[in-house]
C-alpha positions in Angstrom: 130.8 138.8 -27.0 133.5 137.9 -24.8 132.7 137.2 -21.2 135.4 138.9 -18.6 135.2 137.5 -15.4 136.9 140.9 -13.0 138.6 138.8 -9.7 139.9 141.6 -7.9 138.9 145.4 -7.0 139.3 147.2 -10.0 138.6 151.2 -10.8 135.0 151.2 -11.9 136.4 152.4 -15.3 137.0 149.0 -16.3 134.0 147.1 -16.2 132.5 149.9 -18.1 134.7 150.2 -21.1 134.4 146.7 -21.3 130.4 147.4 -21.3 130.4 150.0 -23.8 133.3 147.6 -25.8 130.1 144.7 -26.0 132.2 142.6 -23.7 129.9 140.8 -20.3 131.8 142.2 -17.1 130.9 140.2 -14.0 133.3 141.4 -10.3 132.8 138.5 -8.0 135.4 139.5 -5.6 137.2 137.6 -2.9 136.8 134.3 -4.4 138.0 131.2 -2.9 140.8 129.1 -5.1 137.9 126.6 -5.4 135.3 129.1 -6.2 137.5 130.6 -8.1 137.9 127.1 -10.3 134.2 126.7 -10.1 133.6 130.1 -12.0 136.2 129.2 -14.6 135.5 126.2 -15.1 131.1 126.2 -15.2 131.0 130.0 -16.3 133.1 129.8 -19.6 135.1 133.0 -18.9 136.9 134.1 -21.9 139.2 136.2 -20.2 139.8 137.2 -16.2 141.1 140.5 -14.9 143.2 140.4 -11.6 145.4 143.1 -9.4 147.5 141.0 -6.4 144.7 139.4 -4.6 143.9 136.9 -6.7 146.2 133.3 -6.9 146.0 131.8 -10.8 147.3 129.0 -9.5 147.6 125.9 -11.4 144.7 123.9 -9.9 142.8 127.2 -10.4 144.2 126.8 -14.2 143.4 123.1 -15.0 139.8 123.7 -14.2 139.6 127.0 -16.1 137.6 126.2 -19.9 137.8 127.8 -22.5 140.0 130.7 -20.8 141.8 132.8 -23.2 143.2 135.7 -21.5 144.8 137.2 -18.3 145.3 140.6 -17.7 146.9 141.5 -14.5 146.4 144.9 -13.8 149.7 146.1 -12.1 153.7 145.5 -12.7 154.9 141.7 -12.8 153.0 138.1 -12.9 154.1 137.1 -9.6 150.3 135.7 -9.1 149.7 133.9 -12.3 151.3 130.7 -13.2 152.5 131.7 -16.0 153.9 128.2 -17.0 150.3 126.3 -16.2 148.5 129.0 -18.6 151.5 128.7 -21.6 150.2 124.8 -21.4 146.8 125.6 -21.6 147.3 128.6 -24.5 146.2 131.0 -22.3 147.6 134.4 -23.1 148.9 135.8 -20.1 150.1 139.6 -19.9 149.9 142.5 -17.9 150.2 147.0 -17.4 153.8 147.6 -16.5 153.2 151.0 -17.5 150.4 151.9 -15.8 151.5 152.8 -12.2 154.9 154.0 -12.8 154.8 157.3 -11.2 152.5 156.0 -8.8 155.5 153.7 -7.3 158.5 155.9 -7.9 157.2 159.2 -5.8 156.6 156.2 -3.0 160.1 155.5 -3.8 161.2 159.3 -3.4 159.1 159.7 -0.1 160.2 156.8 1.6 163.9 158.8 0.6 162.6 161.9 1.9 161.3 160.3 5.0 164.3 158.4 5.5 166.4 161.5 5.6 165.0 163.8 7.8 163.6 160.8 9.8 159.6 162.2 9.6 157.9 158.9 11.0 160.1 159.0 14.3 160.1 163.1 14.4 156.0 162.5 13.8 156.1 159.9 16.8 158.3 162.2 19.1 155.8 165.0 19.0 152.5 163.1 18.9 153.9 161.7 22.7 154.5 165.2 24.0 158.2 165.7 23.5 160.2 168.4 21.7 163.5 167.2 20.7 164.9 169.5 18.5 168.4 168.1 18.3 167.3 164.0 18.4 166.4 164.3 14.7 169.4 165.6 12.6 169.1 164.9 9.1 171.3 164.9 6.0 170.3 166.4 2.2 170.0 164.4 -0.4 171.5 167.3 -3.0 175.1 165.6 -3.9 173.9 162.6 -2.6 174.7 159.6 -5.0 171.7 157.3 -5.5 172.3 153.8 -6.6 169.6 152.0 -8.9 169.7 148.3 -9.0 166.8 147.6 -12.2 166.7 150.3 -14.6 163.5 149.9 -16.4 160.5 152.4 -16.5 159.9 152.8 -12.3 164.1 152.9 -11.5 164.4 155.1 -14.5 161.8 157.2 -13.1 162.9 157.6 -9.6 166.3 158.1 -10.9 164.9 161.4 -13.0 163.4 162.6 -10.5 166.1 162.1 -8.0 168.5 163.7 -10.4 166.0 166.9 -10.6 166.8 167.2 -6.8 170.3 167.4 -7.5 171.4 163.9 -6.8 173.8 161.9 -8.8 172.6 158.6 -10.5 174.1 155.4 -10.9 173.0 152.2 -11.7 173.1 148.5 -12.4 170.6 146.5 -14.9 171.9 143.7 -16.9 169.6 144.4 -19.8 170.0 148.4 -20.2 172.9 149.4 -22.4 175.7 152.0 -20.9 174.1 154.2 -23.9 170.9 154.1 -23.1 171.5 154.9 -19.1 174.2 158.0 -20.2 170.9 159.4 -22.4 169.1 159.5 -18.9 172.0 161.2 -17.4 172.7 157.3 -15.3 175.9 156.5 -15.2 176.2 152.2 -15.7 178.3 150.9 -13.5 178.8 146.9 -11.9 176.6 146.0 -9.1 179.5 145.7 -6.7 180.6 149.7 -7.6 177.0 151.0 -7.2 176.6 149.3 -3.8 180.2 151.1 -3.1 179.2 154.3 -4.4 175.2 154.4 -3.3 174.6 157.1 -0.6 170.7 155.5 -1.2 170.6 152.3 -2.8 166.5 151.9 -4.6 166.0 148.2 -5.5 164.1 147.7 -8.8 164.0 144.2 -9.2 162.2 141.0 -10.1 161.7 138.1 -7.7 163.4 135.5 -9.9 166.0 132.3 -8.5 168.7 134.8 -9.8 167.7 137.3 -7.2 166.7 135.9 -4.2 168.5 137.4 -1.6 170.7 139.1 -3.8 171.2 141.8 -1.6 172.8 139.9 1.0 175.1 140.7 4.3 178.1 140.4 2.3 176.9 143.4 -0.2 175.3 145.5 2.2 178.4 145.4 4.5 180.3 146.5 1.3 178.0 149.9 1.0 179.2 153.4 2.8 178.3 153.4 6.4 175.3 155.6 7.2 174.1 154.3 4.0 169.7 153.6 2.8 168.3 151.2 1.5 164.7 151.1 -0.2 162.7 148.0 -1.9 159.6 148.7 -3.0 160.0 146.6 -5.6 159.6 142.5 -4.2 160.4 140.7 -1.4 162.3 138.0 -1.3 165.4 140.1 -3.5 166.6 141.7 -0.1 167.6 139.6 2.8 165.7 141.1 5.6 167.5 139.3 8.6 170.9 140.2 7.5 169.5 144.4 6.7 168.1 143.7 10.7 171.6 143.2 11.8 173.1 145.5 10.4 170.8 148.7 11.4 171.0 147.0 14.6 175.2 147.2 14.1 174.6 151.0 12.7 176.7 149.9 9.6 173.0 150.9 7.3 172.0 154.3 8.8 168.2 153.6 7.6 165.8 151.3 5.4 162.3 151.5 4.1 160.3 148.6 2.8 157.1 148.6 1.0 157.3 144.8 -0.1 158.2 141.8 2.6 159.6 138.0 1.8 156.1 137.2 3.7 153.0 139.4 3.2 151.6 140.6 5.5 154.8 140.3 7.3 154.6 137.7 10.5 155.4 139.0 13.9 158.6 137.2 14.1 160.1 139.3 11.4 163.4 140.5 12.0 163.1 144.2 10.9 159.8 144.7 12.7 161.0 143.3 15.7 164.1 145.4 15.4 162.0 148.6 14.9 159.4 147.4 18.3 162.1 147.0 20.1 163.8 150.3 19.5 161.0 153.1 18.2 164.0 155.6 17.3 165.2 153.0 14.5 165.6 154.7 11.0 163.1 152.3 9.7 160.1 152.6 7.6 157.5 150.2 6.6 154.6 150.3 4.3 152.0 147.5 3.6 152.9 147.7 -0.5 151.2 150.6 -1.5 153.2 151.4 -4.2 151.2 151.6 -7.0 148.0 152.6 -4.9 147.4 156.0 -5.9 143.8 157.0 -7.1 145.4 157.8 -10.6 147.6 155.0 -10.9 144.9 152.4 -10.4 142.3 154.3 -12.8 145.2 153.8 -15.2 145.7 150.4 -14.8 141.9 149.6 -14.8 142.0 151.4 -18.0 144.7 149.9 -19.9 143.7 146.3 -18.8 140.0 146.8 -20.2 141.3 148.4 -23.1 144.2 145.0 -23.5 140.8 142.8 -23.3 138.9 144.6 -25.8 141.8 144.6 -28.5 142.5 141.3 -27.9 139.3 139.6 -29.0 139.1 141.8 -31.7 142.0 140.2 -32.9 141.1 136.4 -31.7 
């Protein structure tokens, strides 16, 4: 009987398939990194389940015995050291799938939102005012949108956007023009999408390659008036230079649901933009992406389910 050791809030769903699977689920949330090296390393987990809270560092790692298995329940590893567990033979993997819609209608709000500037039309008439002509927004029909990451959320916020009556375009290294033109995406170079983007969606890891990829230099090269959305991970986007350029009016609005820094600190550029001027076309979110009530049951679900079918393999 494999013993699962649950680190982070997960949908109730999972401890129980694991149950009724004849694995032991314990949830000991909000672990300290020490107590969290204490557990795996005196409690002989077999496997550990995570969401984002949760650091697998590799001091957390070294102390962890007999570990097997890490499931994160959500896109990307960004909290595992995956190069610690590979030493150790821990198999480390995770439920890209899981909350894909979850994340792209985020994606299509935070459009929406951006367009017909909601949040500041919201604020104006919660203070008393009525200002009609202060909030003129633009359609998003015939609008192009610009996809940089193609895989399963960028492919799904490009459908959808596409549904609306937008055109599609897109760069990702590792999707074939083929397979984009059988979405209806046209491929293009990053350099041409920024040029053609009306709304530019990033959809892309956090990797040395992309670090402040989108930089001044390619935002300046984007249509005036122009949005930007990253719900995808900070650090990709170079939030001083986006700052300074909403302040210049050269990007006509941005929305973040991911930061360099989470929570974001009070010196951040954007937020101190947006304090400092409560009519700025700016939107942020405290990464909620993939929290949606189905989403998570999903992911809760397929991560029990990736436990139980691995030990019946191992």
């Amino acid at each position: 009987m494999p013993k699962v050791l649950i680190a982070d809030a997960l949908a109730p769903k999972a401890a129980a398939l694991l149950t009724e699977g004849g694995a032991q689920a314990d949830t000991r949330l909000k672990l300290k990194p020490e107590e969290l090296a204490a557990a795996l390393r005196d409690d002989s987990y077999d496997a550990v389940l995570v969401r984002s809270d949760t650091k697998l560092t590799r001091a957390v790692l070294e102390q962890a015995q007999g570990l097997k298995l890490v499931v994160r329940a959500g896109v990307g590893l960004d909290n595992v050291d995956t190069a610690a567990a590979q030493e150790r033979g821990i198999h480390v993997t995770n439920t890209p799938a899981a909350t894909t819609t979850s994340v792209a209608e985020l994606v299509i709000g935070l459009m929406l939102a951006l367009a017909r500037r909601i949040p500041s039309a919201d604020r104006s008439v919660r203070a008393g005012h009525w200002e009609r002509k202060a909030f003129m927004g633009r359609e998003l029909r015939g609008a192009t949108l610009g996809v940089l990451g193609l895989g399963r959320i960028g492919g799904e916020v490009a459908r959808i956007a596409m549904a609306m009556g937008m055109r599609a375009v897109a760069y990702d290294p590792y999707v074939t023009a083929a397979l984009m033109s059988a979405q209806g995406v046209t491929a293009l170079p990053m350099a041409q999408v920024l040029q053609d983007a009306h709304v530019l969606t990033i959809h892309l890891p956090l990797t040395d390659e992309t670090a402040n990829m989108i930089n001044r230099t390619q935002m300046l090269s984007m249509a005036p008036g122009a949005f930007i959305i990253n719900a995808a991970r900070g650090g990709v986007l170079d939030e001083a230079a986006l700052a300074d350029l909403l302040r210049e009016g050269h990007i006509g609005g941005a929305a973040l649901d991911v930061y360099e820094h989470e929570p974001p600190t009070s010196d951040n550029p954007l937020l101190a933009l947006a304090n400092s001027d409560p009519n700025m076309n700016i939107i942020f979110t405290p990464h909620i992406g993939a929290s949606t009530t189905e989403g998570q049951v999903t992911a809760a679900i397929q991560a029990a389910q990736i436990v139980l079918d691995f030990f019946k393999q191992h």
